[in-house]
N, C-alpha and C positions, 0 to 999 in steps of 0.2 A: 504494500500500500504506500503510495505516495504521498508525503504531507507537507502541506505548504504554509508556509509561518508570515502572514500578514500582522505589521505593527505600525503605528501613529498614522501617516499620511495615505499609507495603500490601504488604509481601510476606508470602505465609503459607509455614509451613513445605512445603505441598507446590509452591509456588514455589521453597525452598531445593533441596528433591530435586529439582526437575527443572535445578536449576542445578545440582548436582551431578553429576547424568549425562551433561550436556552436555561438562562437563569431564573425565568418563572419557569418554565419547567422542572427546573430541577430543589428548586429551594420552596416553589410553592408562589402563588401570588401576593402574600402576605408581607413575603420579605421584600418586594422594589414596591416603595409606599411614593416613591418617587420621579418614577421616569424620566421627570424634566430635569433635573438634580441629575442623574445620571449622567444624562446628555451634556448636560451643561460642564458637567468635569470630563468627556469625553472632547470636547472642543476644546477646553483649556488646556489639557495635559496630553492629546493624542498618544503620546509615545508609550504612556501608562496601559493603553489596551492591545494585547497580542492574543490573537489569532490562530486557530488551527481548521486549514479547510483538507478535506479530502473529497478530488471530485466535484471542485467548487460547494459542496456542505459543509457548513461550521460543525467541527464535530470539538470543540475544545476552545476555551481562552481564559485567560490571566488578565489582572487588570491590578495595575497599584499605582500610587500617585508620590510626588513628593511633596512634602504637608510642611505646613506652617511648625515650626518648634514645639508651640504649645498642646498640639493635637496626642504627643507623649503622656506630657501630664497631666491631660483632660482623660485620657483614658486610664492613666494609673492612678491616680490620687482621686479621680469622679468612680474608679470601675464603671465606667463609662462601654457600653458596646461600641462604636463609630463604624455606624453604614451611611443611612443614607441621611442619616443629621449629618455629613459630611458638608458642609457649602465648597462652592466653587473658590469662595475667597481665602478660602484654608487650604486651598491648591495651588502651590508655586511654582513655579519654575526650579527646572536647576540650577543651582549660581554657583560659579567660582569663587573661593574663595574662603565657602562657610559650609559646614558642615550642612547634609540636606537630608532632614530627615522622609521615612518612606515606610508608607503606611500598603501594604500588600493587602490586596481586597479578595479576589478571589480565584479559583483554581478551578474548572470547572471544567470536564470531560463528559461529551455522552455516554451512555451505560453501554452501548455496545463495542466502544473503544476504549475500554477502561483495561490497563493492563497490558497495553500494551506502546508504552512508550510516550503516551502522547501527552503526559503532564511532566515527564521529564523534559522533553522537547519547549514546552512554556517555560518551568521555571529556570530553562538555560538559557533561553531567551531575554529572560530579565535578568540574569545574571552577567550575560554577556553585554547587556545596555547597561546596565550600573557600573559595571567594570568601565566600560569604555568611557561613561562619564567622568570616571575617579580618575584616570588618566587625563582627559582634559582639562584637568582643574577641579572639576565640582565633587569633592571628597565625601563621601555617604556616610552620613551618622546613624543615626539608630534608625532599625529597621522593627516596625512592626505586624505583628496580624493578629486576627481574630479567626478564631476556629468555632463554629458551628453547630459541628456532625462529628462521630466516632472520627470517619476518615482524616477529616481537617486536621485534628486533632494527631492522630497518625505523621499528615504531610509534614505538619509543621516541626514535631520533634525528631522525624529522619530529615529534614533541612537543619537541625541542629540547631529549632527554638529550643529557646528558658522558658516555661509558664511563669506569668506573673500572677494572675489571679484566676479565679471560674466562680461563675455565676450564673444560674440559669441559662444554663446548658451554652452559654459562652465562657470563653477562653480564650484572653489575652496572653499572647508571646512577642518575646522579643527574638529577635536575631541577630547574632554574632556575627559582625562584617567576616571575620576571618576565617570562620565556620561556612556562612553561607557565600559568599564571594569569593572562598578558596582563595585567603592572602593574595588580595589585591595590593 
C-alpha cells in the first residue's frame, strides 16, 4: 500500500473536512463542539495538520500546534483538558529565538489501517518538522498532549510521555525533547 503524507499548504480545505469527519467518526460528535475553532487554527498554523491519504482517502492525520507559553500552565496548574477551548490566539507561530512550546492534538488512524505503520509514518512527520524547525533557529520547549482512550494513552508513553495528571478519563503528558525528537 502506498501512503502519501500531505502537511500545511498541500492540504486543501476539503482535505480539512474530510479530517474532520474522520475525527467525528472516531471520537464521536461530542468531542468537535467546535468546527469553526478548528478551522480557524487550521489556517493559522497549517503546518500543524498532516495527513495520510491512500488512494486519494484520508485514512490517518496528526495535528499539533505551537501554543502560546501559558497554555503549559493552564493545563497543569487548571488540570485543564485543552481541545477545543483552544483559541486561535493561543496559536503562534514558530519564532526564532525562544523556546516554542507544542501542544500535540491528535493521532488518528482509520480502524482498518490501524497497525500497520501509518501512525508511525504521522508522528515522524512531526518529528521531522520540529526537528527541522530546531535547526532553523526556533528551539522546541515543552511538548505536550492529552490522551483520551486506552490507546492515547499507550501512544503517548511509547513516545516517551511523563503523565502529569488524569482526570476523567483524560491524561495530560508531557514530552521529552530528547526522548521524542531523538537528541535534536
Amino acid at each position: 500500500m502506498d501512503i502519501l503524507i500531505k502537511q500545511g499548504e498541500r492540504l486543501s480545505m476539503q482535505d480539512f473536512e474530510a479530517i474532520m469527519e474522520l475525527d467525528r467518526k472516531s471520537f464521536g460528535d461530542n468531542i468537535i463542539s467546535n468546527e469553526g475553532m478548528a478551522e480557524k487554527r487550521f489556517l493559522k498554523f497549517k503546518d500543524g495538520f498532516i495527513a495520510a491519504f491512500a488512494d486519494n482517502v484520508l485514512i490517518g492525520f496528526t495535528c499539533f500546534f505551537s501554543v502560546d507559553s501559558g497554555i503549559y500552565q493552564r493545563a497543569v496548574d487548571n488540570q485543564e483538558y485543552i481541545d477545543d477551548n483552544l483559541n486561535d490566539t493561543e496559536v503562534i507561530p514558530l519564532e526564532k529565538g525562544r523556546d516554542n512550546d507544542i501542544l500535540l492534538f491528535d493521532i488518528v488512524v482509520e480502524q482498518a489501517f490501524q497497525q500497520q505503520g501509518v501512525s508511525n509514518l504521522l508522528v515522524n512527520s512531526i518529528k521531522d518538522y520540529l526537528k527541522k524547525k530546531n535547526i532553523e533557529g526556533c528551539p522546541i520547549g515543552k511538548i505536550i498532549a492529552f490522551a483520551i482512550t486506552a490507546d492515547g494513552v499507550n501512544n503517548m508513553l511509547y513516545l516517551g510521555g511523563k503523565p502529569i495528571w488524569s482526570k476523567d478519563k483524560v491524561t495530560l503528558f508531557e514530552l521529552y525533547n530528547d526522548i521524542f525528537l531523538r537528541h535534536i
